[in-house]
N, C-alpha and C positions, 0 to 999 in steps of 0.2 A: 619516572617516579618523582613527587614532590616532597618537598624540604615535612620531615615530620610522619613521613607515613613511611608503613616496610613493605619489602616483595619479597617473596622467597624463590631462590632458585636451584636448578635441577642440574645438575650435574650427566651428560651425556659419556657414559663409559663407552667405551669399545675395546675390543671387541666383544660385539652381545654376550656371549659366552663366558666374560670374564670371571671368574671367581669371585674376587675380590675386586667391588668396586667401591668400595669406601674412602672418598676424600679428606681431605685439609681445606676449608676455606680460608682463606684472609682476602685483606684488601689494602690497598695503597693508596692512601687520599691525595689527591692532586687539589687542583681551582678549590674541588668540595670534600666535602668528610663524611663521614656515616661508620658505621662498626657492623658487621659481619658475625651471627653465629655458628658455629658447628654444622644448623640441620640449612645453613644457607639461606636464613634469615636476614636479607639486609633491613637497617634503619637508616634513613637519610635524615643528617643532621645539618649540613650547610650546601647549598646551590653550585653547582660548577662539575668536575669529573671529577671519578673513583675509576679505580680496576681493580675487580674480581680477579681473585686467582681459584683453582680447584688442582689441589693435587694429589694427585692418587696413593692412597698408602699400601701400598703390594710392592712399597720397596723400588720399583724403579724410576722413582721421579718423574714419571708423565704427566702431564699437568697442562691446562684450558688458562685461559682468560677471555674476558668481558669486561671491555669499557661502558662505563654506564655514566649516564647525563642527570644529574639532578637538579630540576629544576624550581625555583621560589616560588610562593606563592602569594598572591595581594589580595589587597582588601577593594571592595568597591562601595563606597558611600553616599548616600543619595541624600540631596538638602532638597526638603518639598516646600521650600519657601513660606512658610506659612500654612503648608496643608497637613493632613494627619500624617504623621510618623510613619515612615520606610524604615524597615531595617538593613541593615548592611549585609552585604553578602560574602563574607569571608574564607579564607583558603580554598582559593583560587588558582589553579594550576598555568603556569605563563603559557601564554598565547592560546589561552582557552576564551571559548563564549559562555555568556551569564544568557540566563532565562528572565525577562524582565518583570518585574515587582509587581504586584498587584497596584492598579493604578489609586491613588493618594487621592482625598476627599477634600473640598475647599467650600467652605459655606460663597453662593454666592458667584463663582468660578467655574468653567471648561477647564481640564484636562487637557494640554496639545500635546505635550512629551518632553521627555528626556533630554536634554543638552549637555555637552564637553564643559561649554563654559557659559560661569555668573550671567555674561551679557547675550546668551540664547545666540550662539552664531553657527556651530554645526551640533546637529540631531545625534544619538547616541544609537548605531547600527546595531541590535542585540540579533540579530542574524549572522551578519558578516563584522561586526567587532569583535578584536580580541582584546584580550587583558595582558598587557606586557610591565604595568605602575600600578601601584597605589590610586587610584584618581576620586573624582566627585562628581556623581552626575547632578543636573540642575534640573525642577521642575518646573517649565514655562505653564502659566494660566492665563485665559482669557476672561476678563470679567464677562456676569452674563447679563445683556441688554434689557431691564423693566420695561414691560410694556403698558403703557400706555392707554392704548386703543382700548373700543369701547366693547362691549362680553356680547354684542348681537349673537345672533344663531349662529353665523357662517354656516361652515360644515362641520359641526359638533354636536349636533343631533340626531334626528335618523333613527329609523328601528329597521328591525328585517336584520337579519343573518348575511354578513359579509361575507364573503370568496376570500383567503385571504391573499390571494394572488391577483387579484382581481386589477388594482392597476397598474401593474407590474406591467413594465416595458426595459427589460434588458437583454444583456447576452445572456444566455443560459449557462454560460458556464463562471461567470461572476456573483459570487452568493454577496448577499447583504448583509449578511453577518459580517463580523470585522475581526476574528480572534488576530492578536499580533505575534503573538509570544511563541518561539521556537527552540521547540529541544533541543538542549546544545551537542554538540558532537561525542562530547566525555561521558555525557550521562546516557546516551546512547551506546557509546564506546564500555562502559559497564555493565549496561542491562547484556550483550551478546557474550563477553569474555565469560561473566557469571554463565551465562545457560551452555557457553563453549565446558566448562568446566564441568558444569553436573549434565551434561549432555541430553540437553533440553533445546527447544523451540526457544528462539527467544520473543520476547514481547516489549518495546517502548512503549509507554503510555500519553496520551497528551490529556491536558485538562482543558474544560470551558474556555480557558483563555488563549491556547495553544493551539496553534492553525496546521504545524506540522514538525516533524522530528530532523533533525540534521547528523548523517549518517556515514562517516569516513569508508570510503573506498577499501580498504584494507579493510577492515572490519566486514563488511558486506560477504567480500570473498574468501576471509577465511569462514563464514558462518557457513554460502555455501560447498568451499571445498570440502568440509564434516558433514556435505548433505545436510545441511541444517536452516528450518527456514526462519523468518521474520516478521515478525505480526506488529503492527501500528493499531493500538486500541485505542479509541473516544467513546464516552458515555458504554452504549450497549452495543458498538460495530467496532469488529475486529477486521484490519484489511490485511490480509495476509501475502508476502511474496514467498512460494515457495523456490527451494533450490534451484530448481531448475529453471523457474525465470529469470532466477538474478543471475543466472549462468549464460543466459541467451542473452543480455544485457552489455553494453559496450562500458563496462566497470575498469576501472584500471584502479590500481594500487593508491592515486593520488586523487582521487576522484571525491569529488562535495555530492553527496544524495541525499537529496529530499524528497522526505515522503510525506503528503499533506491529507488532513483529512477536517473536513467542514461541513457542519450540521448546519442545512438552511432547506428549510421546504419553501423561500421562496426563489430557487434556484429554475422552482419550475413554471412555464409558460402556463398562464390559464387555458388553453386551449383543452392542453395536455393535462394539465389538473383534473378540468372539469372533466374529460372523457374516461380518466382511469377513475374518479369517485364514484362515476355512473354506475360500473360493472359491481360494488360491493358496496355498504353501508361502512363497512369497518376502515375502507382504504382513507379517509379521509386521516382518519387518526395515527395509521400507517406512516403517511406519508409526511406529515405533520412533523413527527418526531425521527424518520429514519429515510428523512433527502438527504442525501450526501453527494459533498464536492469531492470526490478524488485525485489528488493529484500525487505526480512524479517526476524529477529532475535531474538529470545527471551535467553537474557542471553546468550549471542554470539554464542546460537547454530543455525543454520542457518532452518527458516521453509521450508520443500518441498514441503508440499501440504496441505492445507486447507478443512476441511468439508463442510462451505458453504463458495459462489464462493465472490473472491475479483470483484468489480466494476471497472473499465477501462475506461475513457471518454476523449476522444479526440477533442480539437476543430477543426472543418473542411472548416470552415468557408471561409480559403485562398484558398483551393485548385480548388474552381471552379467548381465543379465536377457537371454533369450533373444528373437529378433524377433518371435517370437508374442505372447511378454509384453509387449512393449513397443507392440504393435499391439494393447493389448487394456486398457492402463494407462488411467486415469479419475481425475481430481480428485473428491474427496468431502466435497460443504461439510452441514457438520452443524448440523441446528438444533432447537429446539423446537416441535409443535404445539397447537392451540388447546385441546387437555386438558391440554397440560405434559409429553407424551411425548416423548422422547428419539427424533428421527427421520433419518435418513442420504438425499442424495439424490446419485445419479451425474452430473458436470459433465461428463465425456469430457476433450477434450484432446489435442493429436497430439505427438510425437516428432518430433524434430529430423532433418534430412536425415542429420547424423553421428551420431546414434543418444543424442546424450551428455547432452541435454536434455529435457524436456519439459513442455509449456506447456496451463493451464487455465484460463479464465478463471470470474468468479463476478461474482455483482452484489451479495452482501452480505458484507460482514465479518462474520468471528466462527470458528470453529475449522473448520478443512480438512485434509485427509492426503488421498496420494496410494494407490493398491493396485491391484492386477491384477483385470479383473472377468470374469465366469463369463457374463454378460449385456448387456455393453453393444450400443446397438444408436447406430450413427451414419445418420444422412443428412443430407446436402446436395444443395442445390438453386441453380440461379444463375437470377438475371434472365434472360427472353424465351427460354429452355432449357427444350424439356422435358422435358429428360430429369433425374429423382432418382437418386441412387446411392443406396441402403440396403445399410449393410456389403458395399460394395464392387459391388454387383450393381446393373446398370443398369434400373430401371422408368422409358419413354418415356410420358408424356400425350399426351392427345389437346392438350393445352392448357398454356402456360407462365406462371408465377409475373410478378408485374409490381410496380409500386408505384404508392400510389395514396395521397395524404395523408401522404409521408413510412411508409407501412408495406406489407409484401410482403402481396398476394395470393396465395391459389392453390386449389382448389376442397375444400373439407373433406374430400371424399372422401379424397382425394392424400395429404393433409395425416395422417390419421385413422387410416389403413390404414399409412401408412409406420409409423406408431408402435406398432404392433399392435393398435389399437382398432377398432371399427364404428361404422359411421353407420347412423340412422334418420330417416327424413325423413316428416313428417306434411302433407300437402296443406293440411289443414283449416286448420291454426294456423300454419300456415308455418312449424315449427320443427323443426331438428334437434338429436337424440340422441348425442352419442356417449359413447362407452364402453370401455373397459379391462378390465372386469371390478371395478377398485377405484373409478375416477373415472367418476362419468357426469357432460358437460355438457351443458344445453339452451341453445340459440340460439336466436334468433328472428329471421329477415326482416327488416332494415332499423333492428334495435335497435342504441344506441348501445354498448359495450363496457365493463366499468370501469376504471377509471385508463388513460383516455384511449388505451384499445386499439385506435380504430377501429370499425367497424361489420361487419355481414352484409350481402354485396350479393346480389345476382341479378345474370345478364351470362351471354345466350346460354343460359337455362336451365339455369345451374349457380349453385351455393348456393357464393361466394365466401368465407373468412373469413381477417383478419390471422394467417399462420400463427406468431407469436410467442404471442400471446393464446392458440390452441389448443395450442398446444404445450406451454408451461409449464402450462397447465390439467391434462395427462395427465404432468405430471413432470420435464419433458424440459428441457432448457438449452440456450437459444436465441444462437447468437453471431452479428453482422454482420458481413461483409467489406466495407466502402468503397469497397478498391482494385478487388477482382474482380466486385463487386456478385450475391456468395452467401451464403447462410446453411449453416448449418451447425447441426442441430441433434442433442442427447447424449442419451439416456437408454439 
């Protein structure tokens, strides 16, 4: 709690049953001071420690306390040297982070940033600085070089319709956009206590300027010990962590988590551009407005990949798209392979009942866009059902999907052939082939799977295998349902 603001608190009776739980608050100011109402209304009035007392009025003098820390709060002042007018950013909680100012206008002048001090010697961290004083930050400018040279053509003319990727040469996972500005921990620390309170979802928001949200450890986990998840929203993309990700998550109580999100369509390779604009007319504008850099951190070390899949939701709302597009739209998370080639893989995704959304999931951070595909193939399957839908058309088994170890069964074949691949089964070695024509996997009989996929069973003379493990083997993105107890698999 800081110096000026009140908390109210609750008084824990025991035992539950009790009649009569009606207390006495006070308090005894130490370092700091504040006053205490009746309904356990603190106001903090000076910096330093208080103790709550609660005593119980049923006559027997039982009675709690609570040391509480109040702490000051400062001001942060920015001198733009000559540029337009910063405003100060007041009541400031100590050892909290500020979100940095709209950057300051200078006729004439570059922008370079923020400084400690007059003479520009250390840069102002609005990530990892806290606010512990009063202080002033300074705004360094570069003047900007007149030129000179003479207006020939160079390359400032030209017609025809540029690629706007076209000479793009980077990492793929480096956008070119540049937002600086990060959600600080408190304003984060707010947006989840509030939706902890009215038992909501919660949502931080970033703006155009903001790259990503900065998220305390403790907070995260009690959001998901209430089952309760977290959404990072920009512009029209919501990136959601549900519960249970952040549960599978190496989160400790003391832990800094960052969650970033970056609007840049030129994140994508033209290769990869040109080939997904091919398949639709519409993807180009798609893609345009809803590339995104994804990222996550715990304790600066960067996550790669996730156990259960992050949420992805798009609004779609402007694009117009007709209901065939929108029954054919795919999440497309882009990554590198083991030569260092630039490779695209289709996620699927469904559209909203009102048409105005549409939702993807992925299991790894790093850049994704949304586009209309020429190929997607979906199937779903439910628990003790035997029946698969593939793109809508119903294939009945002789036999139904089940779980076994925490992971679904259901016969390779099933599984193989939904995907468009073949199975080969060899008696001798007991092992099966399948294949795609690009992926071929071999299985074997009763072998263990890697990263703890489960095994290959036999049952009633059929060749069993974990259909997550086959599935993502031939490409495909595998999602779980909990509620309905089906999967859902994209490619």
């Amino acid at each position: 709690i800081a110096v000026g603001t009140s908390k109210t608190y609750i008084a824990n009776v025991v035992p539950a049953d009790a009649e009569n739980k009606n207390v006495t608050w006070s308090i005894v100011n130490g370092t700091g001071s504040g006053v205490i109402d009746q309904l356990g209304l603190l106001t903090a009035q000076s910096p330093g420690i208080v103790t709550i007392n609660a005593t119980a009025k049923d006559g027997s003098n039982a009675f709690g306390t609570i040391t509480v820390t109040i702490k000051p709060t400062y001001t942060v002042t920015f001198n733009s040297n000559g540029g337009s007018l910063v405003a100060s950013i007041d009541n400031i909680i100590d050892g909290s982070t500020i979100i940095a100012p709209s950057q300051p206008e200078k006729a004439g002048f570059n922008f370079v940033g923020w400084y400690k001090e007059s003479a520009f010697v250390n840069t102002f961290d609005f990530l990892m600085g806290t606010i512990h004083e009063n202080i002033t930050l300074y705004a360094k400018w570069i003047e900007i070089p007149t030129s000179t040279g003479s207006s020939g053509s160079g390359n400032s003319g030209g017609g025809g319709t540029k690629n706007p990727n076209a000479n793009m040469s980077k990492d793929i996972n480096t956008p070119t956009s540049n937002p600086t500005n990060v959600v600080p921990e408190i304003t984060s620390s707010t947006a989840i206590s509030t939706a902890l309170a009215a038992g909501k979802n919660a949502t931080i928001a970033l703006d155009d300027n903001t790259k990503a949200a900065l998220v305390r450890g403790s907070d995260i986990l009690a959001a998901a010990s209430n089952g309760m998840d977290i959404g990072f929203s920009k512009g029209d993309i919501t990136v959601l962590l549900p519960s249970d990700t952040i549960s599978s998550l190496n989160i400790k109580e003391t832990s800094k988590v960052q969650v970033g999100i970056v609007q840049d369509p030129n994140a994508l390779s033209s290769s990869i551009y040109d080939s997904i604009t091919a398949k639709d007319p519409s993807n180009a504008k798609l893609m345009s407005k809803d590339t995104m850099v994804i990222s996550a951190s715990i304790d600066n070390k960067s996550v790669l990949t996730v156990k259960t899949p992050i949420k992805v939701t798009v609004d779609i709302s402007s694009f117009n798209l007709t209901l065939a597009q929108k029954l054919n739209l795919t999440g497309i998370g882009i990554s590198k392979d083991l030569s260092g080639s630039t490779t695209s893989k289709q996620q699927g995704g469904e559209v909203s009942e009102d048409g105005k959304t549409f939702t993807f999931y992925t299991y790894t951070p790093g850049v994704h866009t949304i586009a209309v595909s020429d190929n997607l193939t979906k199937m779903e399957l439910q628990i003790s059902n035997k029946d698969v839908v593939v793109n809508g058309q119903k294939i009945t088994n002789d036999v139904a999907p089940f779980i076994k170890e925490s992971r679904t069964l259901l016969p390779v074949r099933a599984v193989a052939e939904g995907l468009g691949a073949t199975v080969a089964w060899d008696e001798a070695t007991k092992t099966a082939t399948i294949s795609n024509g690009k992926t071929s996997i071999i299985v074997k009989l009763g072998e263990q799977l890697p990263n703890e996929m489960g095994s290959v069973e036999l049952m009633n003379n059929r060749i069993y295998v974990p259909v997550r493990y086959i599935s993502e083997q031939l490409g495909a993105n595998v999602i779980w349902n909990a509620q309905t107890k089906s999967v859902k698999i994209y490619k």
